[in-house]
C-alpha positions in Angstrom: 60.7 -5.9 -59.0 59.4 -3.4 -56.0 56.2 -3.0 -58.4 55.7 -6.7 -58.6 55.8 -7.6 -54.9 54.3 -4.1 -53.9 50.6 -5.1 -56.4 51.0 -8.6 -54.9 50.6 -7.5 -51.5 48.3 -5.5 -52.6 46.3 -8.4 -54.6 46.8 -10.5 -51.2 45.1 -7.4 -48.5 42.2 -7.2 -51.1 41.7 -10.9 -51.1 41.5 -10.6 -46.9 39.5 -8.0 -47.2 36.4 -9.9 -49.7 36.9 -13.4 -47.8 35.8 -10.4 -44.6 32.9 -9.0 -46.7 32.1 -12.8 -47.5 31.9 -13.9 -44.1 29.5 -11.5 -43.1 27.4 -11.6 -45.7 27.1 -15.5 -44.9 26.3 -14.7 -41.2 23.9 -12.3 -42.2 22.2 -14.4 -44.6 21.9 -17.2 -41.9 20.4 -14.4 -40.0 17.8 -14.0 -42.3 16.7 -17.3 -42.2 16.7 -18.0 -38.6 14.2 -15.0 -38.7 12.4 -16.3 -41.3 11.2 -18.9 -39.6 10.5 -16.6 -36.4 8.4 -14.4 -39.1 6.2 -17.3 -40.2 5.0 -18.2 -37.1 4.2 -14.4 -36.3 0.7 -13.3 -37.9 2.1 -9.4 -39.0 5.2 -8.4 -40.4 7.2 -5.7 -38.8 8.7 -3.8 -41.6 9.4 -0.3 -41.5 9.7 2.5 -44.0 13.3 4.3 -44.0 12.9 8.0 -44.0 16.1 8.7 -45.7 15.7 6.2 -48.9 12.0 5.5 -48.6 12.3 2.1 -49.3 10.6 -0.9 -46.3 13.5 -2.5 -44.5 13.5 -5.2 -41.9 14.8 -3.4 -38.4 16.3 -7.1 -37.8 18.4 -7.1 -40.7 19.7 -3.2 -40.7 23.6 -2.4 -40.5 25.8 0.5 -40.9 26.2 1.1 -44.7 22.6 -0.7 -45.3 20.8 2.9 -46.6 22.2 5.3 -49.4 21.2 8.5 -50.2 21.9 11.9 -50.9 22.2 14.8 -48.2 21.1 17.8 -50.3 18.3 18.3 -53.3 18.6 17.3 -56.7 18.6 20.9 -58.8 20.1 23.3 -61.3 20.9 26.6 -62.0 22.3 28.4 -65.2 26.3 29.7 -65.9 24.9 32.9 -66.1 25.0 32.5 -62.0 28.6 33.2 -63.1 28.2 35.9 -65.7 30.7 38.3 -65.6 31.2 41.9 -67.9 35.2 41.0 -68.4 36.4 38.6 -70.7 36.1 35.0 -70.1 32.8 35.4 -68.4 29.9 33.0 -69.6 27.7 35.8 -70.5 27.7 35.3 -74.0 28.9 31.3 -74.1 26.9 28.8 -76.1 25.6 27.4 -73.2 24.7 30.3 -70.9 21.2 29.8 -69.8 21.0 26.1 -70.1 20.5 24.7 -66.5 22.9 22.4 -65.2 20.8 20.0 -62.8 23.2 17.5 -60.1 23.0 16.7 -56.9 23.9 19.9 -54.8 25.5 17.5 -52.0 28.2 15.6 -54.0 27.7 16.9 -57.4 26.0 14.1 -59.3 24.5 14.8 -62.7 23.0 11.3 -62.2 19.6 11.9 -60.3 19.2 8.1 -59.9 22.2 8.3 -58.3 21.6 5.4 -55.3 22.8 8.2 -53.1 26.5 9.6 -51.5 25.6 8.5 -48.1 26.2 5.1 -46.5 23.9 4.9 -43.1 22.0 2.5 -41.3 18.1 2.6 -42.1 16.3 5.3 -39.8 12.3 4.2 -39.3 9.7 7.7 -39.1 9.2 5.4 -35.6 12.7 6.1 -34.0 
C-alpha cells in the first residue's frame, strides 16, 4: 500500500514539475514574439554564433540549459593501452588493436551525442 501512495506522490511532484517547465516555455515563447515584432522593425539581425555548440542563437532568448556540448574531444585508443604480460591482460584478445572512439569527457560512443553539458550560449563577442 506504501508503494501505491509513495509512486502517487511521486506521479503528483512530476506533474508540478512539467506544469513549471510548461509555464516557462509559454513565457518564453511570448517572449519571442514580443521580439519579433521589435526585430521587424530593426533593418539587421543580431544573432550570434555560440562558441561552444557553434550553432547562431538569439542573445534575447538565451537561458541556463539553452547550449549542450561536450567538455573534452571525441577519440579513441586501443585495449592494448592496457596490455599486460600476466593472464587476463588484452594482449592477445580478439579485439586488441581495434580503437575504441567516445567522448573522453562522459564516455559517449555516440559522437553525435548533443553534448554532456547544459550552459547558457557563450558569443566569440563576450
Amino acid at each position: 500500500m506504501d508503494f501505491i501512495l509513495d509512486s502517487k506522490e511521486r506521479v503528483r511532484k512530476v506533474e508540478e514539475e512539467n506544469s513549471v517547465f510548461v509555464s516557462r516555455l509559454s513565457d518564453l515563447e511570448r517572449e519571442r514574439e514580443s521580439h519579433a515584432t521589435q526585430y521587424n522593425n530593426n533593418e539587421k539581425h543580431s544573432l550570434r554564433t555560440c562558441k561552444n555548440c557553434k550553432t547562431q542563437y538569439d542573445p534575447v532568448l538565451n537561458h541556463p540549459r539553452s547550449c549542450r556540448f561536450h567538455t573534452a574531444h571525441f577519440g579513441g585508443e586501443t585495449r592494448r593501452k592496457f596490455e599486460s604480460v600476466y593472464s587476463g591482460g588484452t594482449m592477445n584478445s580478439p579485439d586488441s588493436g581495434k580503437v575504441f572512439q567516445y567522448w573522453h569527457c562522459c564516455g559517449s560512443e555516440d559522437p553525435f551525442d548533443p553534448g554532456c553539458t547544459a550552459a547558457p550560449h557563450s558569443s566569440y563577442d563576450d
